[in-house]
N, CA, C and O atoms as a printed pandas DataFrame, in Angstrom:
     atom_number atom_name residue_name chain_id  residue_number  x_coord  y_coord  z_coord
0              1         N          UNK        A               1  203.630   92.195 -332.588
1              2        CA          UNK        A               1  202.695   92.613 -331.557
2              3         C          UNK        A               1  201.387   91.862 -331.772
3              4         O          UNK        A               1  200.819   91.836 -332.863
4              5         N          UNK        A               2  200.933   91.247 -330.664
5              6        CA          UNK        A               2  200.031   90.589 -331.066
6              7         C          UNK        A               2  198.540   91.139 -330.592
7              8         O          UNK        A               2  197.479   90.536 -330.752
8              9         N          UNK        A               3  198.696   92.224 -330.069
9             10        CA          UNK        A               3  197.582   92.650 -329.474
10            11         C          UNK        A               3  197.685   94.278 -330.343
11            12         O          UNK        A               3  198.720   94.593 -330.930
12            13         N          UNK        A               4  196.392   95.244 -330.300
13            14        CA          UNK        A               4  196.340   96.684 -330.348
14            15         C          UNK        A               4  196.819   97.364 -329.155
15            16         O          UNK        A               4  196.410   97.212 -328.004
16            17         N          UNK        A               5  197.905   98.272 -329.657
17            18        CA          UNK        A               5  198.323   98.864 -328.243
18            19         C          UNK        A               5  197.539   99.568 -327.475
19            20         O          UNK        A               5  196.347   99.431 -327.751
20            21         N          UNK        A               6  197.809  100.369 -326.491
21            22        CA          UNK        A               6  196.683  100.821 -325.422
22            23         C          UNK        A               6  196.251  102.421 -326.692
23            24         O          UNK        A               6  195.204  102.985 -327.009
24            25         N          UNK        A               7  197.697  102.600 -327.051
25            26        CA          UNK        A               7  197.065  104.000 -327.541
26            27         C          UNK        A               7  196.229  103.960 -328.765
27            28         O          UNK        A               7  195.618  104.977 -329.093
28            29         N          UNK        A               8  196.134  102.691 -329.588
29            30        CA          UNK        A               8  195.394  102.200 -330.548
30            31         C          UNK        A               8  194.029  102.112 -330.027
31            32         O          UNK        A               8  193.130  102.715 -330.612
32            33         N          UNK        A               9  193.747  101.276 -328.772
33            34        CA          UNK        A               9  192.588  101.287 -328.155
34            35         C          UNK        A               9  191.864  102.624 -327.418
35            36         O          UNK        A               9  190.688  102.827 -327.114
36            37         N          UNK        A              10  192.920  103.336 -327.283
37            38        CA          UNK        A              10  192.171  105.131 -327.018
38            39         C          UNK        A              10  191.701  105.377 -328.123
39            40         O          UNK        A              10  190.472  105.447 -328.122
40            41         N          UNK        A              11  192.403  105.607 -329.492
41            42        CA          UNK        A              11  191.919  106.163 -330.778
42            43         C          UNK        A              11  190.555  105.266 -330.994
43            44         O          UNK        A              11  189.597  105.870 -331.477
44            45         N          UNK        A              12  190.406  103.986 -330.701
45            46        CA          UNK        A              12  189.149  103.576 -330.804
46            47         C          UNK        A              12  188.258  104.344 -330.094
47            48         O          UNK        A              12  187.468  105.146 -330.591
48            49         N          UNK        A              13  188.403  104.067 -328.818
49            50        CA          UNK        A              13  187.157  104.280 -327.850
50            51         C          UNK        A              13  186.939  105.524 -328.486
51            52         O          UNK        A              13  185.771  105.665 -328.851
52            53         N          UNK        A              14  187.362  106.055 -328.626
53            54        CA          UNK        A              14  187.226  107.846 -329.280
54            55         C          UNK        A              14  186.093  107.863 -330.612
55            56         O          UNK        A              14  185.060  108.498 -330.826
56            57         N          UNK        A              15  186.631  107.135 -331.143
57            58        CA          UNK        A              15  185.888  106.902 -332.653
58            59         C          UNK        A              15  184.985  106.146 -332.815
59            60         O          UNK        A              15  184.542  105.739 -333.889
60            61         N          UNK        A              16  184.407  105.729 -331.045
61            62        CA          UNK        A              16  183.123  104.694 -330.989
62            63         C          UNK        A              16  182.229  105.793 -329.870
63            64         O          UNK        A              16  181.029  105.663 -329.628
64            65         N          UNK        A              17  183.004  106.729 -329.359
65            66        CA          UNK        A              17  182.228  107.560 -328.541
66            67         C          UNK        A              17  181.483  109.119 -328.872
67            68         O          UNK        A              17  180.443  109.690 -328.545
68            69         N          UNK        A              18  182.567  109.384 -329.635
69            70        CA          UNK        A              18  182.336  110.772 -330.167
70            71         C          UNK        A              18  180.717  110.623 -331.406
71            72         O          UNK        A              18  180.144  111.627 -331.830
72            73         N          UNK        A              19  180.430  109.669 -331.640
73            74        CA          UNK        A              19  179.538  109.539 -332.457
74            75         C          UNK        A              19  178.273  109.568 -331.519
75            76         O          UNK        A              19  177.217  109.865 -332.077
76            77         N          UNK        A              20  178.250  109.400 -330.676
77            78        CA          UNK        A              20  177.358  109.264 -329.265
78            79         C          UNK        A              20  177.334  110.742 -328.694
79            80         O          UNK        A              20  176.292  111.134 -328.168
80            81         N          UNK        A              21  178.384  111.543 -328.768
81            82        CA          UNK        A              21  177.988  112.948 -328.519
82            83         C          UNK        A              21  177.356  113.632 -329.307
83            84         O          UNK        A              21  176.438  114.370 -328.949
84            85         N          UNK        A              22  177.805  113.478 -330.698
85            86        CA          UNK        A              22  177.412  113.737 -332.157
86            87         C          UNK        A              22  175.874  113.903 -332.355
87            88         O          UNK        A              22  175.240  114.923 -332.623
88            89         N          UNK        A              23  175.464  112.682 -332.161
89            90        CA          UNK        A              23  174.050  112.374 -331.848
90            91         C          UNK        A              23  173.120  113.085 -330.571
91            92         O          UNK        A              23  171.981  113.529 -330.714
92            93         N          UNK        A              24  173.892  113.074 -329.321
93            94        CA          UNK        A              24  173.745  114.433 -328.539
94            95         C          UNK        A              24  173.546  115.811 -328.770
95            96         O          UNK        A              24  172.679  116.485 -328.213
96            97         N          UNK        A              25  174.342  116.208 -329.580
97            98        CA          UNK        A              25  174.279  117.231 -330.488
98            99         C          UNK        A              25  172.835  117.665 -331.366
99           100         O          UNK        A              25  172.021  118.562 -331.147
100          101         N          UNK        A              26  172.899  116.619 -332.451
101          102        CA          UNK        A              26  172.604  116.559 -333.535
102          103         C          UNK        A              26  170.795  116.667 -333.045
103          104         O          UNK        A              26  170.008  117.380 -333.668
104          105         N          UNK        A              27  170.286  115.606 -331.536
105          106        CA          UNK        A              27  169.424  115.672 -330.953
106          107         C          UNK        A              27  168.808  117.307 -330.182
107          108         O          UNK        A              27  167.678  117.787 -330.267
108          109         N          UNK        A              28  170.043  117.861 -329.447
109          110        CA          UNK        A              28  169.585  119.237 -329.175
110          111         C          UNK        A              28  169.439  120.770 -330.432
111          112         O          UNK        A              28  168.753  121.790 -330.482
112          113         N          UNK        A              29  170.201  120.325 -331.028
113          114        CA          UNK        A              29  170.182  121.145 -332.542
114          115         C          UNK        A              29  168.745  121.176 -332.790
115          116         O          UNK        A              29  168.148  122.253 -332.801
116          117         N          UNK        A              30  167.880  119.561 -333.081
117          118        CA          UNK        A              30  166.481  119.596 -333.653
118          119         C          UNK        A              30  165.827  120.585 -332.457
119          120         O          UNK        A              30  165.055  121.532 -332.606
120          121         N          UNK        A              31  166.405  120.035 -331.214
121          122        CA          UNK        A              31  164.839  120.483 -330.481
122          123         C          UNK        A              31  165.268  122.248 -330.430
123          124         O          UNK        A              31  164.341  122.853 -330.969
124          125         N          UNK        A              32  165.999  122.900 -330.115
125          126        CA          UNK        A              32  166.696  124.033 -330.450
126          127         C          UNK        A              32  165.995  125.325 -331.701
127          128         O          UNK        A              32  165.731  126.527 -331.704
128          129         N          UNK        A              33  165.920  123.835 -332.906
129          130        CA          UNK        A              33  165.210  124.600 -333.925
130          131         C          UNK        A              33  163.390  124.708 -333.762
131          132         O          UNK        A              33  162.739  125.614 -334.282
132          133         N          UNK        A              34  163.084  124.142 -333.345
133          134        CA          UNK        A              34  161.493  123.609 -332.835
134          135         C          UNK        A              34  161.274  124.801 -332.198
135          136         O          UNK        A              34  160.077  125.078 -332.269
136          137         N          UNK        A              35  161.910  125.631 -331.604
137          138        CA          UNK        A              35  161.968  126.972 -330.607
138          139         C          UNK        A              35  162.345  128.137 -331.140
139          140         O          UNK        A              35  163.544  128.404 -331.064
140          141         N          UNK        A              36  161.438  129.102 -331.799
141          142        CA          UNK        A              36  161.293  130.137 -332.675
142          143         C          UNK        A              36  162.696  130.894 -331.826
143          144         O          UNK        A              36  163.731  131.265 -332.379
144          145         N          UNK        A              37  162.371  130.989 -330.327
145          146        CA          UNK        A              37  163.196  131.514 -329.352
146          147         C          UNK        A              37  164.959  130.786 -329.018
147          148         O          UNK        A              37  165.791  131.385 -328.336
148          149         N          UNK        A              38  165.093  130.045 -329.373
149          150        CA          UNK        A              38  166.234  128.886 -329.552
150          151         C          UNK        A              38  167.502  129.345 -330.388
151          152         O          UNK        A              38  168.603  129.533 -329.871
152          153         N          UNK        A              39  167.318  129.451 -331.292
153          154        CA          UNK        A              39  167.881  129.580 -332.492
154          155         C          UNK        A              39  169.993  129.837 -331.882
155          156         O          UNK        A              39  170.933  129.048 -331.970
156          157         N          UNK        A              40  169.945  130.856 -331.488
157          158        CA          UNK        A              40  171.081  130.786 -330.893
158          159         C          UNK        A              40  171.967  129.815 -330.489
159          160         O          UNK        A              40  173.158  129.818 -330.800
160          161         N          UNK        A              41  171.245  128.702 -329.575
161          162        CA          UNK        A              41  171.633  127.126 -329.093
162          163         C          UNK        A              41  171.960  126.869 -330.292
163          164         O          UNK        A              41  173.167  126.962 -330.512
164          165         N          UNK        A              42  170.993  126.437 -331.565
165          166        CA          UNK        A              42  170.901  125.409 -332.899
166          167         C          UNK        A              42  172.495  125.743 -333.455
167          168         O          UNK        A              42  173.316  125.040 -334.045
168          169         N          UNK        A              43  172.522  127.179 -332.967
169          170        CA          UNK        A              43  173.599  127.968 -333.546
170          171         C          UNK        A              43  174.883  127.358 -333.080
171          172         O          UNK        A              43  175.552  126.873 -333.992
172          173         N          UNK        A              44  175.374  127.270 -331.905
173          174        CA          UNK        A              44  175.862  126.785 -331.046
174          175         C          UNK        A              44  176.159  125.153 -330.972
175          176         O          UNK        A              44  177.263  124.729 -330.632
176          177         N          UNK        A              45  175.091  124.317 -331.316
177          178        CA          UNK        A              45  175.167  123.281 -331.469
178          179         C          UNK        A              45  175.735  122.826 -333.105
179          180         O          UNK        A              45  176.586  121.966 -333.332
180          181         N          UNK        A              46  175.036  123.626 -334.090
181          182        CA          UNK        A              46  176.395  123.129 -334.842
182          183         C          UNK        A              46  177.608  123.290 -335.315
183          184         O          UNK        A              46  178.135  122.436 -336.029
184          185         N          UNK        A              47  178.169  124.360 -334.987
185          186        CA          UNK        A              47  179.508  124.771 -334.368
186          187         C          UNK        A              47  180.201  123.386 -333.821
187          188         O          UNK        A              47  181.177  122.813 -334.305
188          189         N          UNK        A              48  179.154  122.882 -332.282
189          190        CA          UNK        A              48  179.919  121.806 -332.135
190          191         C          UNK        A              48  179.925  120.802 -332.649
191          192         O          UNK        A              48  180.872  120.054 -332.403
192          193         N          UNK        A              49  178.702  120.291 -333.728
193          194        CA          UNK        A              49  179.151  119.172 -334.932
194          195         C          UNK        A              49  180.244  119.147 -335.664
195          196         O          UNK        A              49  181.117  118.289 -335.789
196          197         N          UNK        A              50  180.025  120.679 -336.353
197          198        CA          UNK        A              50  181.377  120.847 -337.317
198          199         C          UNK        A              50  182.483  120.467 -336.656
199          200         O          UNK        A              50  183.288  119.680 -337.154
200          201         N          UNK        A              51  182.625  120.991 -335.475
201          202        CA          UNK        A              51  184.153  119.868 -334.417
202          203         C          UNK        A              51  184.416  119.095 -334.536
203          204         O          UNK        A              51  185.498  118.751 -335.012
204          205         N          UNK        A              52  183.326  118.259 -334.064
205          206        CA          UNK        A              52  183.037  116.493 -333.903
206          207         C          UNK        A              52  183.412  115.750 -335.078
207          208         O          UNK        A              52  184.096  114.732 -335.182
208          209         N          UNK        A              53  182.670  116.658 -336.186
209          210        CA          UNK        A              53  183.158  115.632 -337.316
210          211         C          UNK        A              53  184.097  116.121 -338.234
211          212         O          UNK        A              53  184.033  115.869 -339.437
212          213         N          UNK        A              54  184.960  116.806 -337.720
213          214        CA          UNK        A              54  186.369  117.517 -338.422
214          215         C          UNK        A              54  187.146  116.488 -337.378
215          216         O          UNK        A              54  188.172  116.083 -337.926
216          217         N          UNK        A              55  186.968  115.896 -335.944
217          218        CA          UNK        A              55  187.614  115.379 -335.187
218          219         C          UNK        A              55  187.308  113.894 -336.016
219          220         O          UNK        A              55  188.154  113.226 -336.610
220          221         N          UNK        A              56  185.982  113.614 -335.889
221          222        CA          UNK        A              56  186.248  112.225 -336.541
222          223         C          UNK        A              56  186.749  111.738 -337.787
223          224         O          UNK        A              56  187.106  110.575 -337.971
224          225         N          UNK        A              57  186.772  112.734 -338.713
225          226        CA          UNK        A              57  187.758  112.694 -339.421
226          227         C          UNK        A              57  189.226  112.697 -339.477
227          228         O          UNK        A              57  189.781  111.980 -340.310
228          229         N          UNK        A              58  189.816  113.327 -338.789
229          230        CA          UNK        A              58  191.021  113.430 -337.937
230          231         C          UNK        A              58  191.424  111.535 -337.213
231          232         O          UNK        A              58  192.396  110.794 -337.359
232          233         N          UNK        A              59  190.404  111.426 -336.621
233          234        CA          UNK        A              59  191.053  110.045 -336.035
234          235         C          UNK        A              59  190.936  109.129 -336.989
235          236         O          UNK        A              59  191.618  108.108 -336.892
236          237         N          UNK        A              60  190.003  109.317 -338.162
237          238        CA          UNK        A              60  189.869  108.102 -338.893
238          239         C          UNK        A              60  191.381  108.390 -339.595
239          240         O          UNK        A              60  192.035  107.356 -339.464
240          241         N          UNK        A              61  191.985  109.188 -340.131
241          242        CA          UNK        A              61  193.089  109.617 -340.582
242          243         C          UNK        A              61  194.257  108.824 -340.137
243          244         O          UNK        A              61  195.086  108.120 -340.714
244          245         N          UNK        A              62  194.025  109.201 -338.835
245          246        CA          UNK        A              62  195.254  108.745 -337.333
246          247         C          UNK        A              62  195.414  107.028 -337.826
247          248         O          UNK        A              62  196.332  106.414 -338.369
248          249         N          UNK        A              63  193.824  106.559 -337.266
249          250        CA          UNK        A              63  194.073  104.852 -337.222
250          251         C          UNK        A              63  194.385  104.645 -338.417
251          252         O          UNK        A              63  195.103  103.646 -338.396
252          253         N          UNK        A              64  194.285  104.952 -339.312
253          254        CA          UNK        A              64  194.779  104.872 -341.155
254          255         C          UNK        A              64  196.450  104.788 -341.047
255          256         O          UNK        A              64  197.154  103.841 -341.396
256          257         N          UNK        A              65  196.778  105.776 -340.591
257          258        CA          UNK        A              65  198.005  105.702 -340.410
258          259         C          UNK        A              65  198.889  104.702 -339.533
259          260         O          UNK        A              65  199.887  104.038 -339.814
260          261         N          UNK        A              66  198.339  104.809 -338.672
261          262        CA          UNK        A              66  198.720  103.512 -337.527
262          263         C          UNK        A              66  198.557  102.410 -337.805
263          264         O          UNK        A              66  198.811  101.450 -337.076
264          265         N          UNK        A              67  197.928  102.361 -339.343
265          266        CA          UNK        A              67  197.649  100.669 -339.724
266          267         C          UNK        A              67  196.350   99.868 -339.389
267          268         O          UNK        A              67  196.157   98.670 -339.596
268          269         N          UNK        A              68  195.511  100.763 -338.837
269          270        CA          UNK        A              68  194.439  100.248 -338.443
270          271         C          UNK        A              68  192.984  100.597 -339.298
271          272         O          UNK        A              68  192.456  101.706 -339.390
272          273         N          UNK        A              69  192.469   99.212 -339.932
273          274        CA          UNK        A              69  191.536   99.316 -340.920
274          275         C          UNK        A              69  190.046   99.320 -340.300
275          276         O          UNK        A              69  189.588   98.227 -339.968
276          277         N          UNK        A              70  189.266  100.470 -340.123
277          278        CA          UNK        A              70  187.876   99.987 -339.603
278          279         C          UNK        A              70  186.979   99.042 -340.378
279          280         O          UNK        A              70  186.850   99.176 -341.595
280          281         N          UNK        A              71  186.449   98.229 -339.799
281          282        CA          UNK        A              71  185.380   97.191 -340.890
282          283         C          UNK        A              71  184.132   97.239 -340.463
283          284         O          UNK        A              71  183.203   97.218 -341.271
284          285         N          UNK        A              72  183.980   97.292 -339.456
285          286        CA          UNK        A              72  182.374   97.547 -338.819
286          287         C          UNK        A              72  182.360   98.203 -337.402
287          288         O          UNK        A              72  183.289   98.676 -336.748
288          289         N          UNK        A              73  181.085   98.094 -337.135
289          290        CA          UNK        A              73  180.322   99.031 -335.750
290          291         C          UNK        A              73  178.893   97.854 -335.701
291          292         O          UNK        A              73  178.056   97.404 -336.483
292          293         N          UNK        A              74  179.226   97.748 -334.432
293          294        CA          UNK        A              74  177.798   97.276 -334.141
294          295         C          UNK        A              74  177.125   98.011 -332.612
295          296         O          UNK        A              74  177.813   98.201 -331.609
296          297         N          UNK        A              75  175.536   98.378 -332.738
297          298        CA          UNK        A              75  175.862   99.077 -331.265
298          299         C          UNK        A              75  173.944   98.220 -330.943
299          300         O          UNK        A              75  172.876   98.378 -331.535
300          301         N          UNK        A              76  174.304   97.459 -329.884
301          302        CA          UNK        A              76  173.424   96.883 -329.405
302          303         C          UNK        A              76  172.961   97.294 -328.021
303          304         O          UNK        A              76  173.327   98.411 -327.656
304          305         N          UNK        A              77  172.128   96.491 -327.091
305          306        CA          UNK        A              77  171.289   96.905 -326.052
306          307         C          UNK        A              77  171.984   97.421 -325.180
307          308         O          UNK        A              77  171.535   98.347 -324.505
308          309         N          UNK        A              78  173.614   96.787 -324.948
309          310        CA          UNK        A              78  174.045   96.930 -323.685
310          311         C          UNK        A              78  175.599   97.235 -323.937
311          312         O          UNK        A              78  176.399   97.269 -323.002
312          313         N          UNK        A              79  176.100   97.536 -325.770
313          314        CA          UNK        A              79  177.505   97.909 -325.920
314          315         C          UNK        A              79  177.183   98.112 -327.112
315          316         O          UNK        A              79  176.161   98.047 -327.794
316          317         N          UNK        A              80  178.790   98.505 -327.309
317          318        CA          UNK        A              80  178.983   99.222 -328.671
318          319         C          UNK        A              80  180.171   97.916 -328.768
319          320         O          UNK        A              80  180.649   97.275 -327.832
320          321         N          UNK        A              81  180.481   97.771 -330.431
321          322        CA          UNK        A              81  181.258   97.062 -330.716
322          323         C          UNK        A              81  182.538   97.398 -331.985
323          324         O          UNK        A              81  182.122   97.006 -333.075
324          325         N          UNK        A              82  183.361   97.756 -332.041
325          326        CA          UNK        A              82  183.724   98.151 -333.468
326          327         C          UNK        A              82  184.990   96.842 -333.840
327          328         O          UNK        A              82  185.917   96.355 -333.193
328          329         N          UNK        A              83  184.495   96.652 -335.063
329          330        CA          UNK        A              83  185.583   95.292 -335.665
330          331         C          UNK        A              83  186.208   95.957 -336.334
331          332         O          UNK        A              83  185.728   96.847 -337.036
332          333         N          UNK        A              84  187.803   95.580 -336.240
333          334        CA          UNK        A              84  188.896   96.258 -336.805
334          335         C          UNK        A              84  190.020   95.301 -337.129
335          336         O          UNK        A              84  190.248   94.406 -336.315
336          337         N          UNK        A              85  190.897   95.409 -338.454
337          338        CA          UNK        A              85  191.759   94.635 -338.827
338          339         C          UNK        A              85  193.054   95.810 -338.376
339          340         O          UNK        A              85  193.042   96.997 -338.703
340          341         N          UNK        A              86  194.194   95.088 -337.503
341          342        CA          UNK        A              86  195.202   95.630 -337.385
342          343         C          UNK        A              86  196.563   95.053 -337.928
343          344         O          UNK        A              86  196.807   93.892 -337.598
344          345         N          UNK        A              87  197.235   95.532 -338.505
345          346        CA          UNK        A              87  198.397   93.981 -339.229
346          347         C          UNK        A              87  198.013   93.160 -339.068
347          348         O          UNK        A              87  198.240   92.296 -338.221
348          349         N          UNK        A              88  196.720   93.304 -340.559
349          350        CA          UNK        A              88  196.650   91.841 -341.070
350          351         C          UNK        A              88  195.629   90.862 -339.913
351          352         O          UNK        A              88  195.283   89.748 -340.306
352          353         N          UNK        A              89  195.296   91.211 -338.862
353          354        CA          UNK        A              89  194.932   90.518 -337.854
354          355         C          UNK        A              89  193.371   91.389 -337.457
355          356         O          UNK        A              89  193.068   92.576 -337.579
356          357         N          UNK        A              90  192.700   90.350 -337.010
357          358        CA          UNK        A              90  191.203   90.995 -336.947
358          359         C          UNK        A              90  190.955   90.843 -335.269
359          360         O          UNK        A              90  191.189   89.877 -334.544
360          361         N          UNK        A              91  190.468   91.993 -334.985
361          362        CA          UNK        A              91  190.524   92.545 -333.715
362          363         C          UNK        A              91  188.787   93.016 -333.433
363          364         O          UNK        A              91  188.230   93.527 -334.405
364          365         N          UNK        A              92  188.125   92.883 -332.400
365          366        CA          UNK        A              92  187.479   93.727 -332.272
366          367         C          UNK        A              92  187.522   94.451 -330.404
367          368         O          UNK        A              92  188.364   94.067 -329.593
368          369         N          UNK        A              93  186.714   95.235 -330.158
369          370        CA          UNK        A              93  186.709   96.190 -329.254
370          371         C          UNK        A              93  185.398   96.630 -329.003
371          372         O          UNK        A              93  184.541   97.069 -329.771
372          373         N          UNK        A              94  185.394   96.400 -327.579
373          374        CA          UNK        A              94  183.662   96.587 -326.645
374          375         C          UNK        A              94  183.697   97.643 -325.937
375          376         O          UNK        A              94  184.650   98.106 -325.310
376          377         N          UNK        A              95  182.081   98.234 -326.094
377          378        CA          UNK        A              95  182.039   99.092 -324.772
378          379         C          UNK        A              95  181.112   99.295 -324.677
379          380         O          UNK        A              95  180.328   99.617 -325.569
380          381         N          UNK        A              96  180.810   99.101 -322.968
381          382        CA          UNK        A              96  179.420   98.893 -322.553
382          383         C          UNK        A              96  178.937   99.687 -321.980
383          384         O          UNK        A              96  179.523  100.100 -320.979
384          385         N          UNK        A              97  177.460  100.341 -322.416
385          386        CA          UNK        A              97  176.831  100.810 -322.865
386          387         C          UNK        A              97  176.478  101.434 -321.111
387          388         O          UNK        A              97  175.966  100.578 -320.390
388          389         N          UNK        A              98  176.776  103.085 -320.333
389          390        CA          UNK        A              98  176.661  103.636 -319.521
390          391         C          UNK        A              98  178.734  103.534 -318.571
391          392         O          UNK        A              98  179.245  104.309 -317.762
392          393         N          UNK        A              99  179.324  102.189 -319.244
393          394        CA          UNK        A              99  180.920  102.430 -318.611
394          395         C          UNK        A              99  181.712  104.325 -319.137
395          396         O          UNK        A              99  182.628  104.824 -318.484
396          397         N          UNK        A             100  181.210  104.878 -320.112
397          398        CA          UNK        A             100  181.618  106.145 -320.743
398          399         C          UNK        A             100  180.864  107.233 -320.759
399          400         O          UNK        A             100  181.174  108.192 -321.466
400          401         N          UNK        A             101  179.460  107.231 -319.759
401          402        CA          UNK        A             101  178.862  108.467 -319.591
402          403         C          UNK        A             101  179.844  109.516 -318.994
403          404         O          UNK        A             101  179.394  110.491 -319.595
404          405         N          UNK        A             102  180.607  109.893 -318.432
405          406        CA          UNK        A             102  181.719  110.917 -317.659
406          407         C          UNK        A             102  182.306  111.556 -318.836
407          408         O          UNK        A             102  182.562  112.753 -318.962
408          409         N          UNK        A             103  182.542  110.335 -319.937
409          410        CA          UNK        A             103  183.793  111.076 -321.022
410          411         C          UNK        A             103  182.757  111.703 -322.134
411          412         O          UNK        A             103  183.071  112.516 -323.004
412          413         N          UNK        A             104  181.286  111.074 -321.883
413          414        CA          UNK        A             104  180.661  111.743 -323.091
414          415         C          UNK        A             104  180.417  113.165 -322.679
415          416         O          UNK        A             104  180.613  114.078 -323.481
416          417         N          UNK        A             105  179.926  113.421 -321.255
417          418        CA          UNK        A             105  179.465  114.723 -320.455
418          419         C          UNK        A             105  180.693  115.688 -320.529
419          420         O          UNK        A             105  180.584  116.913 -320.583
420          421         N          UNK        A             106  182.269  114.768 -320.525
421          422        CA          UNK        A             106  183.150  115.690 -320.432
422          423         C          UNK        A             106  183.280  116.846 -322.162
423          424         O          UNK        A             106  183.553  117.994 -322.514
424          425         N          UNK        A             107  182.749  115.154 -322.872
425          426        CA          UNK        A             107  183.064  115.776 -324.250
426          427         C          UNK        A             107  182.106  116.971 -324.999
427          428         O          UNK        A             107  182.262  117.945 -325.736
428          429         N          UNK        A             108  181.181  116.352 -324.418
429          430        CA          UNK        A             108  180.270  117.582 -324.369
430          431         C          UNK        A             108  180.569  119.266 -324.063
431          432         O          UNK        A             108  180.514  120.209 -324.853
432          433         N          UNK        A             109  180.840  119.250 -322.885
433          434        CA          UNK        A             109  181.240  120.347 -322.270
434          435         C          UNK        A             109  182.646  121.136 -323.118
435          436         O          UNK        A             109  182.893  122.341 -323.169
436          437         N          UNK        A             110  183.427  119.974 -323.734
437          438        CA          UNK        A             110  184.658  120.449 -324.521
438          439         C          UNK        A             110  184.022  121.271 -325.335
439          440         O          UNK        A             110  184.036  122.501 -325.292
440          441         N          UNK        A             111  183.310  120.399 -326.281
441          442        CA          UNK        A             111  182.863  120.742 -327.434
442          443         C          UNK        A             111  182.567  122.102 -327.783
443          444         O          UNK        A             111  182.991  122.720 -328.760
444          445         N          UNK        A             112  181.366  122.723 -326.379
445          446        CA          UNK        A             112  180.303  123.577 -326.209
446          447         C          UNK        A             112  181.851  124.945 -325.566
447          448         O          UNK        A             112  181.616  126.011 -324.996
448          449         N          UNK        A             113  182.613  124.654 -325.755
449          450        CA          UNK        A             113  184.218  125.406 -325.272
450          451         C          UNK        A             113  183.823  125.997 -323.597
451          452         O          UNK        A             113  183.947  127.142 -323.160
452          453         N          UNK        A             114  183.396  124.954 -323.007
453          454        CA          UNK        A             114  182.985  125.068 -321.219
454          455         C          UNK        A             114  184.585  124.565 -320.570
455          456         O          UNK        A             114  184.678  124.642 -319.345
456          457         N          UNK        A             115  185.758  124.089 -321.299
457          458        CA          UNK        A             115  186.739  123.622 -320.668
458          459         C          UNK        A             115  187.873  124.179 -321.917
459          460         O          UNK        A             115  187.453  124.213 -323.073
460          461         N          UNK        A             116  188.912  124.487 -321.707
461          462        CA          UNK        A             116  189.968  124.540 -322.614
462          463         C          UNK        A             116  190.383  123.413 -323.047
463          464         O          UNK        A             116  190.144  122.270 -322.658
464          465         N          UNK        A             117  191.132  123.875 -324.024
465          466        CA          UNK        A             117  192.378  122.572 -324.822
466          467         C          UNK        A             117  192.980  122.252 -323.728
467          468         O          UNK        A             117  192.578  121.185 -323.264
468          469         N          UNK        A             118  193.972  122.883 -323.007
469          470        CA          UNK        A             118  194.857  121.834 -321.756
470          471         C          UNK        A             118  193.735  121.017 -321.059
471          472         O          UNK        A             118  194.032  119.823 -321.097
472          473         N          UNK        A             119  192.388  121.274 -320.350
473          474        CA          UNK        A             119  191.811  119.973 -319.775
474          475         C          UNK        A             119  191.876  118.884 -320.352
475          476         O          UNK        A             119  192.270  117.882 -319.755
476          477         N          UNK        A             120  191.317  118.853 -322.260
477          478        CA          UNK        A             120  191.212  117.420 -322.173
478          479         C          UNK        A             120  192.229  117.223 -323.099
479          480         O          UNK        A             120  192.607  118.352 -323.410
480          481         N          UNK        A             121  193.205  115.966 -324.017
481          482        CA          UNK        A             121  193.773  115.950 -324.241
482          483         C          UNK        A             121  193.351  116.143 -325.936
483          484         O          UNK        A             121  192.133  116.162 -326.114
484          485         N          UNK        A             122  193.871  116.232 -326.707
485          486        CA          UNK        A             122  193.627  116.510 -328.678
486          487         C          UNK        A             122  193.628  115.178 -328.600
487          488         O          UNK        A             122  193.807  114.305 -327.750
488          489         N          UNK        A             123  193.303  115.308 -330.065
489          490        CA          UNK        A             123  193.318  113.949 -330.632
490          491         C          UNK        A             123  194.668  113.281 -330.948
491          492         O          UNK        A             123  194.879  112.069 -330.913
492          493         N          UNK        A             124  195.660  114.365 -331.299
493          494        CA          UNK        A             124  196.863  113.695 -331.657
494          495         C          UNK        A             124  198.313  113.434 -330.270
495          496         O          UNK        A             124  199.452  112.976 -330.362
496          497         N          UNK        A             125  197.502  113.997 -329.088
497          498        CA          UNK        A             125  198.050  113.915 -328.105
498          499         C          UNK        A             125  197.715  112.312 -327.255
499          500         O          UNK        A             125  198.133  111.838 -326.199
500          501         N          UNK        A             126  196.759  111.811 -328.315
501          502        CA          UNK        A             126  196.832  110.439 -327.288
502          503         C          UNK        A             126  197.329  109.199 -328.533
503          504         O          UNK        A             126  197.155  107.984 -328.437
504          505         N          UNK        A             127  197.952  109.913 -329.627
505          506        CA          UNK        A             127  198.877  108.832 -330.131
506          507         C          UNK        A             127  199.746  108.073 -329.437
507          508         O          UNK        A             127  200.429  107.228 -330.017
């Protein structure tokens, strides 16, 4: 195979996006705590970290298994980039920067449990 399959390239985009909600998160958590009155949200918000990064752990697991070695991240003005060795072969993978606002808003909303498990798919359902 000379290319990453499509479902290799989902487990990416995943593991280049979810860090972008993370940070979403991680951003309303601070302001959350800043608000004597808040606290509840902060509460709420890291609930959905602990997700996020029990999930990104989970996929780093996945591409491990699938043979796929992460080597870098680069995230510049107008994309994100992650370089990856797949059998032996060095690959990388783009994404530009506003093409994934829908999946971050969706992921969001997962996270915050505004949608069930059947809406969006698990992580091990897009092996």
């Amino acid at each position: 195979m000379s290319n990453p399959r499509t479902d290799i390239k989902q487990l990416l985009r995943n593991i280049m996006i979810l860090p972008v909600v993370r940070s979403n998160f991680e951003r309303d958590k601070q302001h959350f705590l800043t608000e004597n009155s808040m606290t509840p949200y902060a509460s709420t918000a890291e609930r959905a970290l602990q997700r996020i990064n029990e999930d990104v752990r989970n996929l780093h697991s996945v591409l491990q298994a699938a043979g796929v070695k992460l080597i870098n991240e680069k995230q510049g003005s107008s994309n994100i980039t992650v370089f990856f060795d797949y059998h032996s072969r060095h690959y990388s993978y783009n994404l530009q920067w506003g093409t994934f606002d829908g999946e971050i808003e969706l992921l969001q909303h997962y996270y915050l449990g505004n949608l069930n498990s059947s809406t969006y798919p698990s992580q091990g359902d897009v092996q």
